[in-house]
C-alpha positions in Angstrom: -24.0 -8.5 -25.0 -21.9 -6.0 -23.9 -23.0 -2.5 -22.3 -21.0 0.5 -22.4 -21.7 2.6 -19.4 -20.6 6.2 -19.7 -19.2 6.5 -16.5 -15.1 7.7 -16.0 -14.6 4.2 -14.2 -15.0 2.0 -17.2 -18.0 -0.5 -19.0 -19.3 -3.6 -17.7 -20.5 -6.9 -19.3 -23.5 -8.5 -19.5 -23.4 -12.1 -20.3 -25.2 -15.3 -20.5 -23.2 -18.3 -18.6 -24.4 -21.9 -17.8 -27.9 -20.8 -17.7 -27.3 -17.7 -15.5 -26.2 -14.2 -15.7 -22.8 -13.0 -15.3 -21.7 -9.4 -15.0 -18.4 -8.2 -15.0 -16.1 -6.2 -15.3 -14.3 -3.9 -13.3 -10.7 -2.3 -13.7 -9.4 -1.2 -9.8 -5.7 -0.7 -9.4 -4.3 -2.7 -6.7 -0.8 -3.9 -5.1 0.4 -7.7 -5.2 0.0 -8.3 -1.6 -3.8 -7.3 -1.5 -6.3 -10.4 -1.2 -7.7 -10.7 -5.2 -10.9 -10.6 -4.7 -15.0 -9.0 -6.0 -14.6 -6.3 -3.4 -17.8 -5.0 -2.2 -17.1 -1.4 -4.2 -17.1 -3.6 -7.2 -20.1 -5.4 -6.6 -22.0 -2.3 -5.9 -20.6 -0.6 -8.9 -21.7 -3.7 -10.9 -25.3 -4.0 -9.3 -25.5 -0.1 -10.1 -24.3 0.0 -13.8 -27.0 -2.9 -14.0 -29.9 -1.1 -12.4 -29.1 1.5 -14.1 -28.9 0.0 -17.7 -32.0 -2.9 -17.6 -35.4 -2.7 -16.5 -35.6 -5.8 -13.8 -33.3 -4.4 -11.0 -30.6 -7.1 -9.2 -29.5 -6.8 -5.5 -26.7 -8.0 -3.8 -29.1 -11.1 -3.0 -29.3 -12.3 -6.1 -25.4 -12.9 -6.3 -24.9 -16.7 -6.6 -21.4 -16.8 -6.7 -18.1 -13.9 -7.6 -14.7 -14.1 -8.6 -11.5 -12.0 -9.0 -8.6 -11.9 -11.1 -5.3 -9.8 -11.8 -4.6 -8.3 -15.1 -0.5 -7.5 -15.4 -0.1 -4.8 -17.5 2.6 -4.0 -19.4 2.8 0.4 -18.8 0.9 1.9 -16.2 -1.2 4.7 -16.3 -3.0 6.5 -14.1 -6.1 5.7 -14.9 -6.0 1.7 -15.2 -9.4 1.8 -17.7 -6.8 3.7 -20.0 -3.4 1.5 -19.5 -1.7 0.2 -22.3 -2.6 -3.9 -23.2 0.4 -4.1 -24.9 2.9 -7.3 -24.4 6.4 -7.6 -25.3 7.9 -11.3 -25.1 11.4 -11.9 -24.0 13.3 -15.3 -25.0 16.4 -16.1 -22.2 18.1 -19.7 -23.9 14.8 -22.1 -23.3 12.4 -20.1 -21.3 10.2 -17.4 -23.4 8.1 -14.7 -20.8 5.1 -12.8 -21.9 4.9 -9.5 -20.2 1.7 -7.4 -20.5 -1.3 -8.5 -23.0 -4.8 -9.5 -22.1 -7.2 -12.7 -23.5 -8.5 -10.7 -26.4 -4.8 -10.9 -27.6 -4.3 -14.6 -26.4 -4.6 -15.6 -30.0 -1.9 -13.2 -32.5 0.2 -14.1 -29.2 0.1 -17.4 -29.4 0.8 -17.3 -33.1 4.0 -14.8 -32.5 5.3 -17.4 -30.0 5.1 -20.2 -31.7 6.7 -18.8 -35.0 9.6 -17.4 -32.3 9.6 -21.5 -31.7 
């Protein structure tokens, strides 16, 4: 299910996985050269929004296991909850590059490049 938190600093999921519970995500701006990884803002943001939302609180205890990834976007904004998930593909001779996008998008992108193809 997904739970829309009315906060400024985005929503977070609620999901079932392998048997377990996962929660995610979170949308923190952050330089190339910083270590991608749950910080411990997002964690407590996450374990927050979830308390907040469901009747049987979670603690930081209860965390089996976390994971991090980077989104490249293809504008900026201030605001990274509000950035553009636009893409724009570029075709140089053989090699086609997909700038921007995100997985919900994986899909008409796929289709686009293969009809480029």
């Amino acid at each position: 299910m997904r739970v829309d938190v009315e906060r400024t600093d985005g929503c977070f999921f609620v999901l079932p996985y392998k048997g377990k519970t996962l929660l995610s995500t979170t949308e923190v701006r952050q330089a190339l050269n910083e270590p991608v990884v749950c910080s411990k803002s997002e964690t407590d943001y996450l374990i927050t929004a979830y308390n907040d939302t469901f009747d049987n609180p979670i603690y930081e205890s209860d965390i089996l296991s976390s994971f991090a990834g980077l989104r490249p976007l293809l504008k900026s904004h201030k605001n990274p909850n509000r950035a553009t998930r636009e893409y724009r593909i570029e075709q140089h001779e053989k090699v086609i590059t997909v700038f921007g996008g995100k997985w919900t998008t994986a899909r008409s992108l796929a289709k686009e490049i293969a009809a480029k193809l």
